[in-house]
C-alpha positions in Angstrom: 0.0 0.0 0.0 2.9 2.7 0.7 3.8 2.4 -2.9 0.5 3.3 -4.5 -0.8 5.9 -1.3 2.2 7.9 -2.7 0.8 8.6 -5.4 -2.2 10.6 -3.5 -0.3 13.9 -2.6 -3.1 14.5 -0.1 -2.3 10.8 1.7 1.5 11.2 0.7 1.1 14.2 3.2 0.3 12.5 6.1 2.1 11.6 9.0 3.5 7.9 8.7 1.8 7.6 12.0 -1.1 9.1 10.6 -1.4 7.3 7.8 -0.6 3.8 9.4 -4.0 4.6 11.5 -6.7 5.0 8.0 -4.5 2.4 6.4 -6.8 -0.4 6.7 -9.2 1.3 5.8 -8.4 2.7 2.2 -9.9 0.4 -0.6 -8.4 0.1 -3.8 -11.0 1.1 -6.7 -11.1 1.2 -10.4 -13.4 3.0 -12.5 -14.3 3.6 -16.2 -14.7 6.8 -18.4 -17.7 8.6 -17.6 -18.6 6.7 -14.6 -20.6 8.4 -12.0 -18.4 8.5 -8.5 -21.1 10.3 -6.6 -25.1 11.9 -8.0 -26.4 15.0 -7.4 -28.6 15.3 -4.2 -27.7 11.4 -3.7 -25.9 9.9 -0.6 -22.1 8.5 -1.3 -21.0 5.6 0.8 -16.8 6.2 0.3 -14.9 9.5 -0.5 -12.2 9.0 -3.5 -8.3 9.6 -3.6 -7.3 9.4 -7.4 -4.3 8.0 -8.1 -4.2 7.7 -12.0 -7.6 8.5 -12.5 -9.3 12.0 -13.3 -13.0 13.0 -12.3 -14.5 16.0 -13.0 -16.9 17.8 -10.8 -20.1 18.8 -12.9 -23.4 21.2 -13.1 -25.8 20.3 -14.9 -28.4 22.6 -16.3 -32.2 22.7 -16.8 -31.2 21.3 -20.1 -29.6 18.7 -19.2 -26.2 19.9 -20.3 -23.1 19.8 -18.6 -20.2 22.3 -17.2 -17.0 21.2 -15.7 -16.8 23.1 -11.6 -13.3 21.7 -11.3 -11.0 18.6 -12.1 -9.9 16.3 -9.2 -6.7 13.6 -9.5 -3.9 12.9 -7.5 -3.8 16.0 -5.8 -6.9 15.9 -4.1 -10.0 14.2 -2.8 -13.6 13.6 -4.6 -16.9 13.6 -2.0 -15.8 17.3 -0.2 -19.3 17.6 0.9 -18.7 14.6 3.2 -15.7 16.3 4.4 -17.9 19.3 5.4 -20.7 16.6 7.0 -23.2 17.1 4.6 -25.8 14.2 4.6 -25.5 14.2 0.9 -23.3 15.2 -2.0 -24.6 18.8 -4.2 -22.6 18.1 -7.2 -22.0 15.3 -9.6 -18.6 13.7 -10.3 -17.5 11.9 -13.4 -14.3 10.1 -14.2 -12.8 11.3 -17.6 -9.5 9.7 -17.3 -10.2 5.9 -16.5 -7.5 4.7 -13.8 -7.2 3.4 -10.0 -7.5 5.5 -6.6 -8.0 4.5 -2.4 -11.8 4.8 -1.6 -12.4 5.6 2.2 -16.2 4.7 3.9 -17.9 7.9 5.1 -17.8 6.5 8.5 -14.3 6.4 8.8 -13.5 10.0 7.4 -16.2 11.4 9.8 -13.8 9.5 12.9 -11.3 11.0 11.7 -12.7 14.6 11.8 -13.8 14.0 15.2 -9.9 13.4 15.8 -9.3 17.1 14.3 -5.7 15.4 13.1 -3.7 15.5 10.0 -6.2 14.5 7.4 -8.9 16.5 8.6 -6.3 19.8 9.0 -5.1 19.1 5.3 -8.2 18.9 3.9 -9.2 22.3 5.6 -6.1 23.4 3.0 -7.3 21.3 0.2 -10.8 23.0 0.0 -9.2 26.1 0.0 -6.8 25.3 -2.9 -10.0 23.5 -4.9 -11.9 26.9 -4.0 -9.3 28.8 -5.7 -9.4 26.5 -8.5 -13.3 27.2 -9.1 -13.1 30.7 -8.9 -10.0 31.0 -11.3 -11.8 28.4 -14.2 -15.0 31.1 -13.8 -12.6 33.7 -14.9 -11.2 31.7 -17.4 -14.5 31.3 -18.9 -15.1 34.4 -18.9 -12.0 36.0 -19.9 -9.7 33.6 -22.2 -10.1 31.9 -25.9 -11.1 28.7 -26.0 -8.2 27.9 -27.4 -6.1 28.7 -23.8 -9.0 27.0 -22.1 -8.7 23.8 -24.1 -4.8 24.3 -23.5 -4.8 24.8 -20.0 -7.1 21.8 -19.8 -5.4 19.4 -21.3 -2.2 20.3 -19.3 -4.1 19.8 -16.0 -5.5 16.2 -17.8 -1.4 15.6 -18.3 0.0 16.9 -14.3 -2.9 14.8 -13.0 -2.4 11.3 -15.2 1.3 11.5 -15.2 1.1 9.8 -19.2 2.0 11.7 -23.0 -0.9 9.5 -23.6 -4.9 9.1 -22.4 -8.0 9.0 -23.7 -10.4 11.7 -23.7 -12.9 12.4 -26.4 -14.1 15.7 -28.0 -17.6 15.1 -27.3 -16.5 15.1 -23.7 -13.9 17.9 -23.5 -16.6 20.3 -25.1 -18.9 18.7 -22.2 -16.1 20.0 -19.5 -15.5 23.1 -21.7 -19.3 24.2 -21.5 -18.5 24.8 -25.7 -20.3 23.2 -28.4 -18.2 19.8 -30.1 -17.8 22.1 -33.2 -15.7 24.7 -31.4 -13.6 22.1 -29.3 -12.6 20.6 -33.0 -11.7 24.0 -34.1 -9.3 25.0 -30.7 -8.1 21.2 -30.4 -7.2 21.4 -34.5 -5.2 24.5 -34.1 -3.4 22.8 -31.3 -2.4 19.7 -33.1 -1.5 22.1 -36.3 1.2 23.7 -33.9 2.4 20.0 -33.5 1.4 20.8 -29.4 -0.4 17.5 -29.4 -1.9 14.8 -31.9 -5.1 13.6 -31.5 -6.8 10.4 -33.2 -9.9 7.9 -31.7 -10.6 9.4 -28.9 -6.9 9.2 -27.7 -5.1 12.2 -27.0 -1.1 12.3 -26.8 1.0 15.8 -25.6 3.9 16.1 -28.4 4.9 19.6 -26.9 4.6 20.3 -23.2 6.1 23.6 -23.4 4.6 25.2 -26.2 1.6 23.5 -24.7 2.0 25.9 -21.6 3.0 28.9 -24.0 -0.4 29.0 -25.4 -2.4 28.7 -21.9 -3.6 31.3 -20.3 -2.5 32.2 -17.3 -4.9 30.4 -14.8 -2.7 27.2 -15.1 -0.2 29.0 -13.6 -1.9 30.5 -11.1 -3.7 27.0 -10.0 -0.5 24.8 -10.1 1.2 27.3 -7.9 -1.5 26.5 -5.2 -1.8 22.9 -5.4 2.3 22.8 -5.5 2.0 25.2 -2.2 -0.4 22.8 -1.0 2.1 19.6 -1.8 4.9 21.1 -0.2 3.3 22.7 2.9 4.2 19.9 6.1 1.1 18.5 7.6 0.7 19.3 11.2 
């Protein structure tokens, strides 16, 4: 289990005697693309530590369309509202990126907050970083091409699987993107024109990292900077 709880920055954080303590009970979980961690309104038995995997945390409209609140993967946790003792989860969660992650019941996450010890105080400073991470993608929306956006994406897709390689399809990055498929083909052609990435059966693959962060905007910047503060900060 050390090995793979690595791999979580917010368990890689922990105290070895800390983490020794919730070790039992971390199950190991796979899931698919576009499987549902947690519903809207519903109850969640488990909250989720990506390891490989990517989820994104949605709205969906009177429509029934889709908008992308924030990505979770190895840097954080998905079922927050748990973490804030909510009876029941306000916002959906999708996987995007298929891959493996720890699981943790409900029950055991709410002992621990009762403990007020290292996983409950580094969560505290993990909401605050996802926070910021909402607020700066609102901005973004608002205030940057959708080229940068589907740039800045796509690098937060790459920090989070740790691969050149994944799969991700259009239909679904224009899903995340709030855009319609038509305009993610146009901003995710001009990319793979530049020779930034290629792109081909739902399977996308980073050719150039750095020019891929030249044509962000700068919101990447300004998230990785927090979740790297985050990383780095010792857990009391």
């Amino acid at each position: 289990m050390a090995r793979k709880h690595s791999q979580n920055h917010l368990l890689a954080s922990l105290p070895p005697r800390e983490f020794r303590r919730i070790e039992p009970h971390l199950l190991p979980y796979s899931t698919k693309a576009g499987e549902e961690l947690h519903q809207r309104t519903g109850s969640s038995p488990y909250v989720y530590f990506p390891i490989n995997s990517v989820s994104s945390l949605v709205i969906t409209l009177a429509d029934g369309s889709m908008v992308e609140a924030a990505t979770v993967g190895n840097e954080g946790m998905v079922g927050l509202p748990l973490f804030v003792e909510s009876e029941s989860v306000s916002i959906q969660a999708f996987t995007h990126v298929p891959g493996n992650g720890l699981k943790m019941p409900r029950s055991v996450l709410r002992a621990e907050l009762k403990r007020e010890r290292a996983l409950c105080h580094r969560l505290h400073e993990y909401t605050e970083a996802l926070l910021l991470f909402i607020a700066q993608s609102c901005a973004c929306n608002q205030m940057h091409s959708q080229r940068q956006r589907c740039a800045r994406w796509l690098l937060l897709l790459h920090d989070r699987v740790g691969n050149q390689t994944f799969s991700l399809t259009q239909e679904f990055l224009a899903q995340m993107l709030g855009v319609r498929r038509a305009t993610v083909t146009v901003a995710a052609g001009d990319l793979r024109r530049k020779k930034l990435i290629a792109y081909r059966k739902g399977v996308i693959q980073i050719l150039d990292r750095k020019g891929l962060e030249d044509m962000a905007c700068e919101c990447y910047k300004t998230v990785c900077v927090e979740f790297e503060r985050l990383k780095n900060t010792p857990s009391t």
